[in-house]
Gaussian input, Z-matrix of N, CA and C with variables (Angstrom, degrees):
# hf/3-21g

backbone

0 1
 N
 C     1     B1
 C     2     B2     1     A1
 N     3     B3     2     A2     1     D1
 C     4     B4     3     A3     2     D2
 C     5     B5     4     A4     3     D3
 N     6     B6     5     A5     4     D4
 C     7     B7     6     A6     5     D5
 C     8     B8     7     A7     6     D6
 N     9     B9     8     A8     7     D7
 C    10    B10     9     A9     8     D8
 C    11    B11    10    A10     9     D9
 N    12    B12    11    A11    10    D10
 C    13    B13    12    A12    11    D11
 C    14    B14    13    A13    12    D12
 N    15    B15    14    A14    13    D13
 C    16    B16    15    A15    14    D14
 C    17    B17    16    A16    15    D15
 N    18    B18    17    A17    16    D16
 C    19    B19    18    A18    17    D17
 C    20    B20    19    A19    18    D18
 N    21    B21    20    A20    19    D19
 C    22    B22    21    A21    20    D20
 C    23    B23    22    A22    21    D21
 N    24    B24    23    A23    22    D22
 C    25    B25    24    A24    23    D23
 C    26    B26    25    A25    24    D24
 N    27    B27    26    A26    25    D25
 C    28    B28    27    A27    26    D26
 C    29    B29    28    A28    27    D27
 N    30    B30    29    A29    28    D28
 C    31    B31    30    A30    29    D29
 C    32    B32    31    A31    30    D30
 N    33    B33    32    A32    31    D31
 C    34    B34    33    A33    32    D32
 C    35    B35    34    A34    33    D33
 N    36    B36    35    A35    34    D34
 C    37    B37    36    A36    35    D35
 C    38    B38    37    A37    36    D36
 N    39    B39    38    A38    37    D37
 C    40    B40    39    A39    38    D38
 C    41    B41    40    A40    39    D39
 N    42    B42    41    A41    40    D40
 C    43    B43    42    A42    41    D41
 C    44    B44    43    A43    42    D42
 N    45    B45    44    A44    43    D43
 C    46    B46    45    A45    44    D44
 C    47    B47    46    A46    45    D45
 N    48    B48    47    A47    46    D46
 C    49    B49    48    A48    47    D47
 C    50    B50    49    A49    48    D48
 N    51    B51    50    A50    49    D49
 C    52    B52    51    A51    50    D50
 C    53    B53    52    A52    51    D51
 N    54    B54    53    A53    52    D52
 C    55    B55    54    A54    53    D53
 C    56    B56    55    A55    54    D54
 N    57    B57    56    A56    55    D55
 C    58    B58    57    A57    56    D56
 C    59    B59    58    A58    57    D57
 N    60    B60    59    A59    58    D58
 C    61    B61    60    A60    59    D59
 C    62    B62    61    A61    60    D60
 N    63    B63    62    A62    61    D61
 C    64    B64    63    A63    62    D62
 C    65    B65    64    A64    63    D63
 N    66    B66    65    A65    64    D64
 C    67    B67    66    A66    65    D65
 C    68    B68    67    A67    66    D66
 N    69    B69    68    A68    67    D67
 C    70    B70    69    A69    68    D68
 C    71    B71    70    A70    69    D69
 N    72    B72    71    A71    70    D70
 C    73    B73    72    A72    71    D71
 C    74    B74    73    A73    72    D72
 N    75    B75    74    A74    73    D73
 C    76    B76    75    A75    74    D74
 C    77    B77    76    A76    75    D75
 N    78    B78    77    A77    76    D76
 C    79    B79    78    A78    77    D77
 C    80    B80    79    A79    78    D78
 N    81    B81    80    A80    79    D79
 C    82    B82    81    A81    80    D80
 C    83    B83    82    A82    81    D81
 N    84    B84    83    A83    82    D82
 C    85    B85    84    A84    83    D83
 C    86    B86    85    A85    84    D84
 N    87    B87    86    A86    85    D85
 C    88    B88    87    A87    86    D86
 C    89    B89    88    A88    87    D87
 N    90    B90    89    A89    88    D88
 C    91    B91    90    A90    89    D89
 C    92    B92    91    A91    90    D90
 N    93    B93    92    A92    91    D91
 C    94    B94    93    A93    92    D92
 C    95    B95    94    A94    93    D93
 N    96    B96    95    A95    94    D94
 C    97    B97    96    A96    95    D95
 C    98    B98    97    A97    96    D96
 N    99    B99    98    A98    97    D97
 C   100   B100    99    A99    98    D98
 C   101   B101   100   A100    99    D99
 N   102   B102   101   A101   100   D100
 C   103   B103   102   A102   101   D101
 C   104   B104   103   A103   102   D102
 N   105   B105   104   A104   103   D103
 C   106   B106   105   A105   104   D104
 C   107   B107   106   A106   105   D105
 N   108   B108   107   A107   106   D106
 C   109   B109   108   A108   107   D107
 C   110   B110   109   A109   108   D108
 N   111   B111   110   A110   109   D109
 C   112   B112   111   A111   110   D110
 C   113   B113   112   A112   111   D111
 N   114   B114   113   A113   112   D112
 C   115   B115   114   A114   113   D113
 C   116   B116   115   A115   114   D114
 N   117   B117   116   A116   115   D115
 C   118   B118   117   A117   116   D116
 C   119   B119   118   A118   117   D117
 N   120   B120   119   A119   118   D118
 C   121   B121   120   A120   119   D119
 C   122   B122   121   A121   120   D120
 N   123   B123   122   A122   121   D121
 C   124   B124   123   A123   122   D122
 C   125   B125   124   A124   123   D123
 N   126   B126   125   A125   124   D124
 C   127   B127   126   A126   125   D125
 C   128   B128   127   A127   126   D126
 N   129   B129   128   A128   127   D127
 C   130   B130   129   A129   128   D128
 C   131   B131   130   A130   129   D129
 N   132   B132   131   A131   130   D130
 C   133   B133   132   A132   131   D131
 C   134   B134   133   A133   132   D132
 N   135   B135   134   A134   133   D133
 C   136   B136   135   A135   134   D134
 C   137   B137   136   A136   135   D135
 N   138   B138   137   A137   136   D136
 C   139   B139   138   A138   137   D137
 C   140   B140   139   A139   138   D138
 N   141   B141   140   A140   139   D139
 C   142   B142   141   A141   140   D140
 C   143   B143   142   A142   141   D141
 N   144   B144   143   A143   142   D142
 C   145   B145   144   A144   143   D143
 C   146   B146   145   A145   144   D144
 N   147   B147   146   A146   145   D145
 C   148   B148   147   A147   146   D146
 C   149   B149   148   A148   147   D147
 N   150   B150   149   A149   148   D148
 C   151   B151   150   A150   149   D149
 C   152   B152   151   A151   150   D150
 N   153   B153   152   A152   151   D151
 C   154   B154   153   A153   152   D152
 C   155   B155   154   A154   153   D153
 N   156   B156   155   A155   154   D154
 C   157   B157   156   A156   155   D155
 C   158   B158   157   A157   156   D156
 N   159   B159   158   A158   157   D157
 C   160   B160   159   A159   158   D158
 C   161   B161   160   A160   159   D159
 N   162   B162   161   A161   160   D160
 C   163   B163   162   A162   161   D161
 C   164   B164   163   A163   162   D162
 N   165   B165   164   A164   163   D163
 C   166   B166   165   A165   164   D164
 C   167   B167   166   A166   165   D165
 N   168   B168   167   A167   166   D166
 C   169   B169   168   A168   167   D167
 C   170   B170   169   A169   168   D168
 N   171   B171   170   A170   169   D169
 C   172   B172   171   A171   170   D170
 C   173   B173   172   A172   171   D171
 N   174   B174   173   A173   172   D172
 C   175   B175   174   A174   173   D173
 C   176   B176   175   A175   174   D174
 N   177   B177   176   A176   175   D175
 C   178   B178   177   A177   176   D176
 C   179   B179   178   A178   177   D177
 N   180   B180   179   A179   178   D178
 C   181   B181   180   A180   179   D179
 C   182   B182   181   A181   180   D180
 N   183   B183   182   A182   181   D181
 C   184   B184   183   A183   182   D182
 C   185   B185   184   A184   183   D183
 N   186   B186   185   A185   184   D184
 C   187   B187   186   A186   185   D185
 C   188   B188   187   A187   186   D186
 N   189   B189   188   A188   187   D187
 C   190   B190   189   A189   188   D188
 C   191   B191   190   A190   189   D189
 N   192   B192   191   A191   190   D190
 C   193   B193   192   A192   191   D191
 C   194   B194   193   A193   192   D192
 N   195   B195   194   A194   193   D193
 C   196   B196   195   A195   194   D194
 C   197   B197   196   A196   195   D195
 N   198   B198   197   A197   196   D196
 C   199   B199   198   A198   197   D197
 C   200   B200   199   A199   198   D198
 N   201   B201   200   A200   199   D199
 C   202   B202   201   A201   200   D200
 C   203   B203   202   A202   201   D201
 N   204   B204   203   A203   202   D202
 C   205   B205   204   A204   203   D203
 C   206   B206   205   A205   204   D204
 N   207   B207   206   A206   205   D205
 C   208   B208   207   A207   206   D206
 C   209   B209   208   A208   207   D207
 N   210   B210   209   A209   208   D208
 C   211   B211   210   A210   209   D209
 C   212   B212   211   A211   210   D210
 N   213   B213   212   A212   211   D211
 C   214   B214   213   A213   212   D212
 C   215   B215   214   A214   213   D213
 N   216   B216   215   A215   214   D214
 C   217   B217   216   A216   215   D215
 C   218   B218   217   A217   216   D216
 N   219   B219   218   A218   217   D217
 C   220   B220   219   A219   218   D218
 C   221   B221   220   A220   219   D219
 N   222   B222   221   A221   220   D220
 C   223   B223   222   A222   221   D221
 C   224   B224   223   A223   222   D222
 N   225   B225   224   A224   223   D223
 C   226   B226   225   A225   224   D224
 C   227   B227   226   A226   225   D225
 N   228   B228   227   A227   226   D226
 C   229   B229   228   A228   227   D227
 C   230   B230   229   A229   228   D228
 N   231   B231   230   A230   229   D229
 C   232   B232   231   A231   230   D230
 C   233   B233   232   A232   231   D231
 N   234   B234   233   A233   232   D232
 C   235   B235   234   A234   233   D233
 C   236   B236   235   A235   234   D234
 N   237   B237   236   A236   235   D235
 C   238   B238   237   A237   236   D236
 C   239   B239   238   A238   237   D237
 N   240   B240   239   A239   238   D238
 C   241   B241   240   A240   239   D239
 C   242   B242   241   A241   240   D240
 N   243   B243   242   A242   241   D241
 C   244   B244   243   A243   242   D242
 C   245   B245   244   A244   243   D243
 N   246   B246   245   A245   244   D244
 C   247   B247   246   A246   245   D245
 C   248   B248   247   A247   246   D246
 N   249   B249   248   A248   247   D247
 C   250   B250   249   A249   248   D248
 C   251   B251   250   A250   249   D249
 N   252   B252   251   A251   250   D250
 C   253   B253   252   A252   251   D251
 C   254   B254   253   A253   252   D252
 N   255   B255   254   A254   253   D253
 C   256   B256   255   A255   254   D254
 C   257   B257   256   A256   255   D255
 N   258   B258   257   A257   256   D256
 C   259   B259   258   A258   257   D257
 C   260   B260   259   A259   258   D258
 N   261   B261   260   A260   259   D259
 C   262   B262   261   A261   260   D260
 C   263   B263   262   A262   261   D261
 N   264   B264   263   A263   262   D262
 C   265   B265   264   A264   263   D263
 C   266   B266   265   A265   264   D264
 N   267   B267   266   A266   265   D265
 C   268   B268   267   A267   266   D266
 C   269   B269   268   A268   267   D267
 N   270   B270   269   A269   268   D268
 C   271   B271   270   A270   269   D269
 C   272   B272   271   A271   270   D270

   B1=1.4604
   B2=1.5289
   B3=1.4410
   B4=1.8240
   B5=2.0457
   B6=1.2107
   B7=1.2707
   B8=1.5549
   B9=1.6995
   B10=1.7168
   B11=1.7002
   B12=1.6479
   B13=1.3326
   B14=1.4755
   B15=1.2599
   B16=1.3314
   B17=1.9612
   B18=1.1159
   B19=1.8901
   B20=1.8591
   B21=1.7730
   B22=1.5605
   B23=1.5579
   B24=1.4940
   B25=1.9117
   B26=1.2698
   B27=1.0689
   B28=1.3323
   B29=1.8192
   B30=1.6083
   B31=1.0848
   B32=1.4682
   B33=1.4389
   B34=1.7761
   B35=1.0739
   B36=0.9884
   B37=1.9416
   B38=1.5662
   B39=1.4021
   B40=1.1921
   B41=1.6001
   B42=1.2499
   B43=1.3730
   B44=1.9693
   B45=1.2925
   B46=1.6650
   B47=1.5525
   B48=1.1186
   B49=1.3863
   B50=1.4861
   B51=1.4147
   B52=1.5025
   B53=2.2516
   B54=1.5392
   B55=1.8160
   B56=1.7681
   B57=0.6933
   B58=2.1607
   B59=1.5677
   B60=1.1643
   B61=1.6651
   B62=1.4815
   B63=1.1706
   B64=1.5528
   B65=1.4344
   B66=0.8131
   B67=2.1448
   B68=2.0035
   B69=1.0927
   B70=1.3058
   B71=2.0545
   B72=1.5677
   B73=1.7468
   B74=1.7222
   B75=0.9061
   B76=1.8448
   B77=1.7120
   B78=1.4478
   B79=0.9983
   B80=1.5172
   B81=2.0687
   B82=1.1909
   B83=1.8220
   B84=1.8092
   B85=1.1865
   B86=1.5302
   B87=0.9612
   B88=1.7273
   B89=1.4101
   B90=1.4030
   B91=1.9813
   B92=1.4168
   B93=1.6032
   B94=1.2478
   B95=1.3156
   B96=1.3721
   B97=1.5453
   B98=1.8917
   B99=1.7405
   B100=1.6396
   B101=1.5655
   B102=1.8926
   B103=1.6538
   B104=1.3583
   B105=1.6426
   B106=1.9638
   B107=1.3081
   B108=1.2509
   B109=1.4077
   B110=1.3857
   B111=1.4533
   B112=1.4408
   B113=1.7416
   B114=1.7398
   B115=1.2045
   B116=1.8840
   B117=0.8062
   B118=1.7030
   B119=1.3396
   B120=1.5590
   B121=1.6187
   B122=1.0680
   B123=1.4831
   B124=1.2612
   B125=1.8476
   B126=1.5832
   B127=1.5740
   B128=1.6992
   B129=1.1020
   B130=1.2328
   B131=1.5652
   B132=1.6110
   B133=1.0232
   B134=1.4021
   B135=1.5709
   B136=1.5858
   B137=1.9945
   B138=1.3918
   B139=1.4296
   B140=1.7952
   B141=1.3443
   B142=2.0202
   B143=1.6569
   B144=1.3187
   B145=1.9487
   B146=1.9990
   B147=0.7349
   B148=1.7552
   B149=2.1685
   B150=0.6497
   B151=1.8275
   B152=1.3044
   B153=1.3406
   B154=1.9989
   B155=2.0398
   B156=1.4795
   B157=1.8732
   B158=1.2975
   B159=1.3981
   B160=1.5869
   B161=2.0302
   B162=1.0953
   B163=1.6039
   B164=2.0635
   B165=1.0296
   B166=1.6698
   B167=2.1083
   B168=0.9699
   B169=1.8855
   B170=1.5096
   B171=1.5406
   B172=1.7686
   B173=2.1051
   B174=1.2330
   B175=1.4667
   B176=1.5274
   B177=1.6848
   B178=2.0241
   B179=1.8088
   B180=1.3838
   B181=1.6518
   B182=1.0088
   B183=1.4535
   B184=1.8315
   B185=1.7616
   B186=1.2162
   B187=1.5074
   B188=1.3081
   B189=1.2405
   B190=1.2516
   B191=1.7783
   B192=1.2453
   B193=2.0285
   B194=1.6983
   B195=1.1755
   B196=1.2892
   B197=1.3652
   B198=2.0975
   B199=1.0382
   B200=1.8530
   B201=1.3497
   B202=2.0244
   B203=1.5131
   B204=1.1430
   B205=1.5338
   B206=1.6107
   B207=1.7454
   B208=1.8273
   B209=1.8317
   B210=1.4206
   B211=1.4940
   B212=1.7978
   B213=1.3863
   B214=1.4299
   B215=1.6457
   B216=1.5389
   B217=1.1481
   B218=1.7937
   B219=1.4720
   B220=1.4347
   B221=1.4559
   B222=1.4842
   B223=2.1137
   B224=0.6590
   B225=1.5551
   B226=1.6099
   B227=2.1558
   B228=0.9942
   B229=1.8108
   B230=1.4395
   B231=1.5480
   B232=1.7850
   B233=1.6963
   B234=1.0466
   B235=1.7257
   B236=1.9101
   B237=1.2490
   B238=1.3250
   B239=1.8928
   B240=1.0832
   B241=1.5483
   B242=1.6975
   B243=1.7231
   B244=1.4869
   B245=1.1775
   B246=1.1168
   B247=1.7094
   B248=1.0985
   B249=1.1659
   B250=2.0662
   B251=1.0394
   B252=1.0187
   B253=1.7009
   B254=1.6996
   B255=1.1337
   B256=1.6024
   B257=1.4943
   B258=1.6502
   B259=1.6017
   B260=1.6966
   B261=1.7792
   B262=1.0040
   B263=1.4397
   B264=1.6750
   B265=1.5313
   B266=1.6513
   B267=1.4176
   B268=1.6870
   B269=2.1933
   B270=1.4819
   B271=1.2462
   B272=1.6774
   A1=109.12
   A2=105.09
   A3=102.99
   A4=114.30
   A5=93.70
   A6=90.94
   A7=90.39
   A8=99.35
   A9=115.07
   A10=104.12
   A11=114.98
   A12=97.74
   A13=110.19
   A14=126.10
   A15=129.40
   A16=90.68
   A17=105.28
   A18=115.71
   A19=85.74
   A20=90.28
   A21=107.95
   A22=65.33
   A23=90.15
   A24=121.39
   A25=115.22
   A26=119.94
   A27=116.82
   A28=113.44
   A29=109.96
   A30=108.40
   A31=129.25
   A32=100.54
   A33=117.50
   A34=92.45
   A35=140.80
   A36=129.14
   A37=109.16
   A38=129.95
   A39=122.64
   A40=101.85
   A41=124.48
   A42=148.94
   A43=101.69
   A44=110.37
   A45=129.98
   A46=94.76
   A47=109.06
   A48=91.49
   A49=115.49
   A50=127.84
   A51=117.53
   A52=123.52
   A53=80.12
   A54=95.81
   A55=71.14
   A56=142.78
   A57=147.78
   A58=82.21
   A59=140.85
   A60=112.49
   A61=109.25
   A62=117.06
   A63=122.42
   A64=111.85
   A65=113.06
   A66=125.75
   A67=76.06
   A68=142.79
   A69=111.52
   A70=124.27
   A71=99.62
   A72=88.68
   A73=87.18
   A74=127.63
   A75=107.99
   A76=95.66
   A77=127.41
   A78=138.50
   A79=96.83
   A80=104.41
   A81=97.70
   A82=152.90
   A83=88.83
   A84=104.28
   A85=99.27
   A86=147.32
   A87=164.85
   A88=100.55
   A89=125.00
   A90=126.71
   A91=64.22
   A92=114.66
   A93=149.70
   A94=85.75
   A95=118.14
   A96=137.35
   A97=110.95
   A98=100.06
   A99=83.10
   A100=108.29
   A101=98.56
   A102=103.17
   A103=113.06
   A104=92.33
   A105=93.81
   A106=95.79
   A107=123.40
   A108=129.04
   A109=117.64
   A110=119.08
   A111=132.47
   A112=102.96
   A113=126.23
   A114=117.56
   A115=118.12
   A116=119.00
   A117=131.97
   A118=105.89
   A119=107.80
   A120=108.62
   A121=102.19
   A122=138.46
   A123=141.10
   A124=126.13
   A125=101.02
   A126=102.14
   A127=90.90
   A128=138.95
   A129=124.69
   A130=124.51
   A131=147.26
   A132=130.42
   A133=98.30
   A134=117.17
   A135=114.29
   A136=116.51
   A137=104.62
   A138=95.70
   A139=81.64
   A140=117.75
   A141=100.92
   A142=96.69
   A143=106.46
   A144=104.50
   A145=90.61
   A146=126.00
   A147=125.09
   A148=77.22
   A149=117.28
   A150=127.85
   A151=79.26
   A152=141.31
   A153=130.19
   A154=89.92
   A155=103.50
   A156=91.36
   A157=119.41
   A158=107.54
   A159=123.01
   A160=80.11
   A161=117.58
   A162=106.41
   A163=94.52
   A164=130.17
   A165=138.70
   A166=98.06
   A167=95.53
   A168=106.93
   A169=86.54
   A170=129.43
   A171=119.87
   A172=90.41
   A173=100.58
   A174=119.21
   A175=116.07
   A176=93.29
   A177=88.29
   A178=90.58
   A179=120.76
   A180=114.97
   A181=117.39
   A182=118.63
   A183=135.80
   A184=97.16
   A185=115.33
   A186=113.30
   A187=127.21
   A188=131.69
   A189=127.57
   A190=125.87
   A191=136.19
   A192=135.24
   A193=70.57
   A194=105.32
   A195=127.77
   A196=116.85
   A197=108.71
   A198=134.55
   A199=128.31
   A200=85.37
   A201=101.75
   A202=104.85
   A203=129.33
   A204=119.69
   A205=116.54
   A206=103.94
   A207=78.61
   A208=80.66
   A209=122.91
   A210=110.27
   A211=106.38
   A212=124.22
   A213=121.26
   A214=91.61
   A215=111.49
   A216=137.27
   A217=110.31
   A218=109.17
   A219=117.41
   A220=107.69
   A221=93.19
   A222=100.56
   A223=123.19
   A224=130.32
   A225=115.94
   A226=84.99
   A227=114.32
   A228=99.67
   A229=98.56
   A230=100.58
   A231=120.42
   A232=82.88
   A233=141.38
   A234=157.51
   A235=95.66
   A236=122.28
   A237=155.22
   A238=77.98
   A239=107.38
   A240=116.56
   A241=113.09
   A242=89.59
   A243=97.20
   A244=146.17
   A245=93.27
   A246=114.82
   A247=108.66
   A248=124.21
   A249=111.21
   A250=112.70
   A251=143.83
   A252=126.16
   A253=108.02
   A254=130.52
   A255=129.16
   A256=111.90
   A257=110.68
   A258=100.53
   A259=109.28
   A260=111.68
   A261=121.65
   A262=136.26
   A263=97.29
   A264=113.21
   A265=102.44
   A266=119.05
   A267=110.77
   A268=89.20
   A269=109.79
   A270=110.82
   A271=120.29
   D1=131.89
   D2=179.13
   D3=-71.59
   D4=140.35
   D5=-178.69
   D6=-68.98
   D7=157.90
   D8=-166.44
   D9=-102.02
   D10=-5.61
   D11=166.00
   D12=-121.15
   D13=45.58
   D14=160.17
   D15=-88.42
   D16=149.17
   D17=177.61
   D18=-87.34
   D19=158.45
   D20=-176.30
   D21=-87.22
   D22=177.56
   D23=138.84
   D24=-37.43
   D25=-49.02
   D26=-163.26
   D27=-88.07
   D28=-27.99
   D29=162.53
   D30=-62.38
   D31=-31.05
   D32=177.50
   D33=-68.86
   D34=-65.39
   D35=-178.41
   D36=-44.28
   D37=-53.27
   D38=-178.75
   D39=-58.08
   D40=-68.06
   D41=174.15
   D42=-6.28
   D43=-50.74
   D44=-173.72
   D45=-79.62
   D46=-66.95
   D47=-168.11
   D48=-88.82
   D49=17.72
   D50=132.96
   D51=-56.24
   D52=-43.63
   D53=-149.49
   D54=-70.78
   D55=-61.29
   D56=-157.23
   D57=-67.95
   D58=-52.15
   D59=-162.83
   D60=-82.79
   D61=-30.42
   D62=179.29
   D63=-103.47
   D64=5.75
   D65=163.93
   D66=70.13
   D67=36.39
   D68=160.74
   D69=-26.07
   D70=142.70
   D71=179.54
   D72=-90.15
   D73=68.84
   D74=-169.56
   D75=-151.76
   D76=145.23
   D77=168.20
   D78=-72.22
   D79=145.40
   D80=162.53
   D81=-58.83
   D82=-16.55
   D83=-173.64
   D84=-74.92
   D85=-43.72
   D86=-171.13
   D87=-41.91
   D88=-27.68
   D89=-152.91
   D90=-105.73
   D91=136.03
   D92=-157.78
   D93=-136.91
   D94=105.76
   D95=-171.29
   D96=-51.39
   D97=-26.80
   D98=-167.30
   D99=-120.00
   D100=18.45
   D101=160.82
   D102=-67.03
   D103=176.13
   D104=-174.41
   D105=-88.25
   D106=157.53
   D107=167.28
   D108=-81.58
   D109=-11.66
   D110=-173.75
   D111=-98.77
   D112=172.51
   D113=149.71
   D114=57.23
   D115=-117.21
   D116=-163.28
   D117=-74.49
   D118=-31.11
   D119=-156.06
   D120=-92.53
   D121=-104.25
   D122=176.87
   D123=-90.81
   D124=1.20
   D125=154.76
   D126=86.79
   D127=-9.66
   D128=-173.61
   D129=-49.27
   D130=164.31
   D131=-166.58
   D132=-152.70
   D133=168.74
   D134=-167.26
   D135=-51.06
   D136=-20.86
   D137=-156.94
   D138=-96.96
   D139=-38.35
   D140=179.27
   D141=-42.85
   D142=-51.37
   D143=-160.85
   D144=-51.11
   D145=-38.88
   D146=-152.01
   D147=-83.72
   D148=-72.78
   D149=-158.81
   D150=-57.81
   D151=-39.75
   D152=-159.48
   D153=-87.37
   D154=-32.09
   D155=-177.47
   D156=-55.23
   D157=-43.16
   D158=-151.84
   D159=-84.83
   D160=-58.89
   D161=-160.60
   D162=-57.86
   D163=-36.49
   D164=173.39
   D165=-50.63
   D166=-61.01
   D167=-178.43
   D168=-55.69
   D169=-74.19
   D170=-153.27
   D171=-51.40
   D172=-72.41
   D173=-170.51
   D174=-23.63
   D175=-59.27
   D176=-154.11
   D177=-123.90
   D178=4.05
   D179=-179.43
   D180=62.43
   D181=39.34
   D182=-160.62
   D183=-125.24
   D184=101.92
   D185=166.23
   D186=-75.78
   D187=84.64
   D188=-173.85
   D189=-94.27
   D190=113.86
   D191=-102.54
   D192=-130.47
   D193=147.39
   D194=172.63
   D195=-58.45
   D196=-48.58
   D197=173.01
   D198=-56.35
   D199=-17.47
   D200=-174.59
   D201=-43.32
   D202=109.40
   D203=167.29
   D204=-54.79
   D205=-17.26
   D206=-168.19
   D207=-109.08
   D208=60.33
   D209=166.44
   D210=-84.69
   D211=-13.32
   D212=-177.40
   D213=-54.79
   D214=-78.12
   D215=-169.20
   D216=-39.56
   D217=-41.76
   D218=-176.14
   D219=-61.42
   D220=-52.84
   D221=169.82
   D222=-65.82
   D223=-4.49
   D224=-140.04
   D225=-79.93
   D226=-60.74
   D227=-178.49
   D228=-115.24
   D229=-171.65
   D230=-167.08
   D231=-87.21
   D232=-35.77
   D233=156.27
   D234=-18.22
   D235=-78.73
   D236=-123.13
   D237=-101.38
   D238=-78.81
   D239=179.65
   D240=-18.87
   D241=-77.39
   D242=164.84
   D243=-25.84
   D244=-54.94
   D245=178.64
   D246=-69.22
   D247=-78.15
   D248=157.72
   D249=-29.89
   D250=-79.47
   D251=-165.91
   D252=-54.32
   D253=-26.19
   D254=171.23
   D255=-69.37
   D256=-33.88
   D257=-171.74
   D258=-89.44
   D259=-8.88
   D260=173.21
   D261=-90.95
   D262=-7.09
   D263=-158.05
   D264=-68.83
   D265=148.23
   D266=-168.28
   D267=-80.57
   D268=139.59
   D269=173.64
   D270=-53.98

């Protein structure tokens, strides 16, 4: 069984272009896929989420709306993130 906080591939790609749009001081390997992105985990705050949407829209063509009711859940980890932007990504 894979351990669940090693990052896929695909999280390491998200993982970079979080730490490059928000100058994170943190190596990518360090964002522990199923911390919160808010609070304790990686400290993020309403305006990173707005600067991390727009670099997600250039990147993967994934609109993610201020208004989304399940954005708690979408943020809640780099895990959660992912996965929305994969089930959303245009083919």
């Amino acid at each position: 069984m894979p351990d669940s906080t090693v990052q896929t591939p695909e999280e390491a790609e998200l993982a970079r272009l979080m730490v490059d749009t928000l100058n994170l001081e943190m190596n990518v390997d360090d964002i522990d896929p199923l911390s919160p992105l808010f609070g304790d985990g990686l400290g993020l705050d309403s305006i990173d989420v707005l600067e991390l949407a727009l670099a997600i829209s250039k990147a993967y063509g994934v609109q993610l709306r201020a208004d989304d009711a399940d954005n708690e859940t979408i943020f809640q980890s780099l895990r959660n993130l992912n996965a929305h932007i994969r089930q959303r990504r245009p083919a």
